[in-house]
N, C-alpha and C positions, 0 to 999 in steps of 0.2 A: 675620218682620220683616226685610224684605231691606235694608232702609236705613235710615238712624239718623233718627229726628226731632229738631229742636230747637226751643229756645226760639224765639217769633215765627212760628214755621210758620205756615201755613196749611191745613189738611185736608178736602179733602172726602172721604165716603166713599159708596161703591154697597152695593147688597145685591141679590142674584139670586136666584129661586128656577131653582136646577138641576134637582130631582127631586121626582118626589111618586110615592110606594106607598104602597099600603094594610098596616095592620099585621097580620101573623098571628097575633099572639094576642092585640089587640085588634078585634074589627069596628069598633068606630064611633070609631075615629081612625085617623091615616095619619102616615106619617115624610114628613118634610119636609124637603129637603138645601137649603143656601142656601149662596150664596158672597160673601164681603165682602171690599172692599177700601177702603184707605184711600190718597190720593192728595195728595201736598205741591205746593207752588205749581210748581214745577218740573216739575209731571208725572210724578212718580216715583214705584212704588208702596213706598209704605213698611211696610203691613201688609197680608198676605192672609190669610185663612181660608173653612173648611168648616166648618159647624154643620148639623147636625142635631136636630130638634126635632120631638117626638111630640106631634100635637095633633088636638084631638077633631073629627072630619066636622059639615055640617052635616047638619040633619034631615032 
């Protein structure tokens, strides 16, 4: 949170997929890295992140 939000903001936020690998001790799902940001009327990021999320392939 590199900058303070406040009341009346306004936020938009993005989400990316950065990365996708297969899992090694699951075959039929894969790690999925995303990157999110939150952005105030001023164009400011006010929150970033990295998540990581293991979810099932398709068929």
């Amino acid at each position: 949170m590199p900058k303070p939000v406040f009341i009346g903001d306004t936020l938009r936020v993005f989400s990316e997929v950065t990365e996708l690998r297969a899992s090694k001790s699951r075959p039929d799902a894969g790690v999925v890295t995303f990157r999110h940001e939150a952005i105030n009327q001023r164009e400011e990021i006010v929150c970033s992140c990295l998540r990581l999320a293991l979810l099932r392939k398709r068929p």
